[in-house]
C-alpha positions in Angstrom: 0.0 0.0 0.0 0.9 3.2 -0.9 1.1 6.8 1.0 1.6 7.9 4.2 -0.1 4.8 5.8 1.7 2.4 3.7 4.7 1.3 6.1 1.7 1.1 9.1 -0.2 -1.2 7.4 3.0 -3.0 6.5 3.4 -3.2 10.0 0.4 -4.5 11.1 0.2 -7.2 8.4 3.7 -8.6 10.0 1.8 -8.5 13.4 -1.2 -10.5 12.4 1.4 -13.0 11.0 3.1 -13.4 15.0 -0.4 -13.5 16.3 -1.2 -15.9 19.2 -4.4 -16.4 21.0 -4.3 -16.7 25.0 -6.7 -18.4 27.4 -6.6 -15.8 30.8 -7.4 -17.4 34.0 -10.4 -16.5 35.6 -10.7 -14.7 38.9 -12.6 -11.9 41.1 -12.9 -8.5 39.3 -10.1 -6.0 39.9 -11.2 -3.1 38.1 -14.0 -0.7 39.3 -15.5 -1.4 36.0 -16.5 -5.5 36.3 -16.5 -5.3 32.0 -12.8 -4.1 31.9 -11.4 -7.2 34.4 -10.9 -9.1 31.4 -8.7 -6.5 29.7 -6.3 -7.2 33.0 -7.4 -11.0 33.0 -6.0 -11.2 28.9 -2.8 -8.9 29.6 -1.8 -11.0 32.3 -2.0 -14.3 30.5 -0.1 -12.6 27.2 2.4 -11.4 29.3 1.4 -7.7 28.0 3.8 -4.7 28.9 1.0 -2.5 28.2 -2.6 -2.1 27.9 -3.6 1.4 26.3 -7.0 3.3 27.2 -8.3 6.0 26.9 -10.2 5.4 30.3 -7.5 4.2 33.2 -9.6 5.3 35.5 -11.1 1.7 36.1 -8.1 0.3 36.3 -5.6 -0.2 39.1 -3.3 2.7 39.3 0.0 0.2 40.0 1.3 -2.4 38.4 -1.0 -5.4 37.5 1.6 -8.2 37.6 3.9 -6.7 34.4 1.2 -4.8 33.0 1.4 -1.1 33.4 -2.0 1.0 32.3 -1.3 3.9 30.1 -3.2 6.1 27.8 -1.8 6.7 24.0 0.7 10.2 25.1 1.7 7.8 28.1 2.8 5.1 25.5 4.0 7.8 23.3 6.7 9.2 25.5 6.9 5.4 26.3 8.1 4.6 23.6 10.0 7.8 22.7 12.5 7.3 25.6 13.4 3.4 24.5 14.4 5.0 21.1 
């Protein structure tokens, strides 16, 4: 694909190829939102660094196991130092 989206999509086609699909253990809900305790429940069992909201407000401030919380500028600068 062509134009400024071209590499992005690039990208994301290469991402969909190291897809893998993970099974999260079930427990009690840890977010003030019920809904959003299996966003935690899935980044947990994937091991995520990250899960990106635009709503961390239902979910726990620290740490959940190696998962930190961030919103898209949070990921940004994130991402921003490592470079």
């Amino acid at each position: 694909m062509q134009g400024a989206y071209g590499r992005g999509y690039r990208q994301l086609g290469r991402s969909r190829a190291r897809r893998a699909l993970f099974q999260p253990n079930v427990s009690a809900a840890v977010s003030a939102d019920p809904a959003d305790t299996k966003f935690l429940q899935c980044a947990e069992a994937a091991q995520a660094v990250y899960i990106v909201t635009g709503n961390k407000r239902h979910f726990p401030a620290a740490l959940y196991g190696k998962t930190r919380v961030v919103n898209a500028g949070e990921l940004l600068d994130q991402i921003t130092l490592e470079i």
